[in-house]
C-alpha positions, -999 to +999 in steps of 0.1 A: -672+261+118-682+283+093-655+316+081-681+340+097-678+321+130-640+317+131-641+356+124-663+362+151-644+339+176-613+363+167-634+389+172-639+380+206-600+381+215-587+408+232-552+402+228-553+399+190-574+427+184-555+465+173-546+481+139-559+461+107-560+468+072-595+464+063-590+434+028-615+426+011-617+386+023-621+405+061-650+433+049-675+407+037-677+390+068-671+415+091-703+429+096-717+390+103-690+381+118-694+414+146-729+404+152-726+371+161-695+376+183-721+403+197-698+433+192-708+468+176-694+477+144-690+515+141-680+526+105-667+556+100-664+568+067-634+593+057-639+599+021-642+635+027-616+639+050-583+660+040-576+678+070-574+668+108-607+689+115-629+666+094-613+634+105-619+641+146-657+654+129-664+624+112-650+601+138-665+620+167-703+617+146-696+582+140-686+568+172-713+590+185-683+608+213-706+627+238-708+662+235-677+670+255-652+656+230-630+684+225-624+677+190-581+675+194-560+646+198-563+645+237-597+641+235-601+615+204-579+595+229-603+603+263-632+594+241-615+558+231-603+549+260-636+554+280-664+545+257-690+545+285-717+564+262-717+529+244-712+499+269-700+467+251-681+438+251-655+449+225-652+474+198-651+467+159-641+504+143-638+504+106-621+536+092-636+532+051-621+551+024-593+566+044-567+572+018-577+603+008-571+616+040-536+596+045-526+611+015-535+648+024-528+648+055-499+623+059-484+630+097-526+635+113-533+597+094-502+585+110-510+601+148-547+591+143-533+554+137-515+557+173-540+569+190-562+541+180-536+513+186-528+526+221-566+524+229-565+496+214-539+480+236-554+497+269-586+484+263-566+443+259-550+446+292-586+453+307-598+425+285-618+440+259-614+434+223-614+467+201-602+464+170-597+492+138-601+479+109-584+510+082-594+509+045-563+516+022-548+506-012-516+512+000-493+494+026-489+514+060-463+512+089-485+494+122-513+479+101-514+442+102-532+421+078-555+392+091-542+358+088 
């Protein structure tokens, strides 16, 4: 079995999936390894975020939330929890490039974060995978590493 398959039979796991810190081993195969466990891979890219406006912005274009999504932490939540605008077996999420927005914005980063775990863990108990992946230099409280 080839890395990119093992990856992908993880992928499939509900119970495993949640917070990650996106490593580097993990983002070269993610993309492959997504595919062929048949799951879309939604990148969100938060370089410019530094505020919680432009982090519910970018997420909201990226995950392509319908036009409803109230742009507030109720609704990022609504949005994740029913993601019937994009039917699927699982979720991968990757959150690229957010430390610039974890370091000016240090409590929204760390609410975001919870927000995505509990969907996370909603989304397990009905037996779907969705899994965040969050790009960072920097070691942060709930983000697991991939073993």
């Amino acid at each position: 079995m080839t890395d990119v398959e093992r990856l992908a039979h993880l992928l499939r796991q509900p119970l495993r999936a949640g917070l990650y810190r996106l490593t580097c081993s993990v983002a070269d195969l993610l993309g492959p390894a997504a595919q062929h466990a048949g799951l879309p891979i939604l990148d969100c890219d938060l370089a410019s975020c530094t505020d919680k406006a432009g982090f519910l912005d970018c997420v909201g274009a990226a995950l392509g939330f319908p036009d409803w999504f109230g742009r507030n932490w109720d609704a990022l939540a609504d949005c994740l929890g029913d993601m019937g605008w994009l039917p699927a077996d699982g979720y991968v999420i990757v959150l690229a490039s957010a430390d610039r927005f974890r370091a000016a914005a240090e409590a929204d980063f760390d609410t975001a974060l919870e927000i995505f775990d509990e969907a996370a863990q909603d989304w397990a108990r009905d037996g779907v995978p969705m899994w965040i992946f969050v790009d960072t230099a920097v070691s942060v409280a709930g983000l697991r590493d991939l073993v």
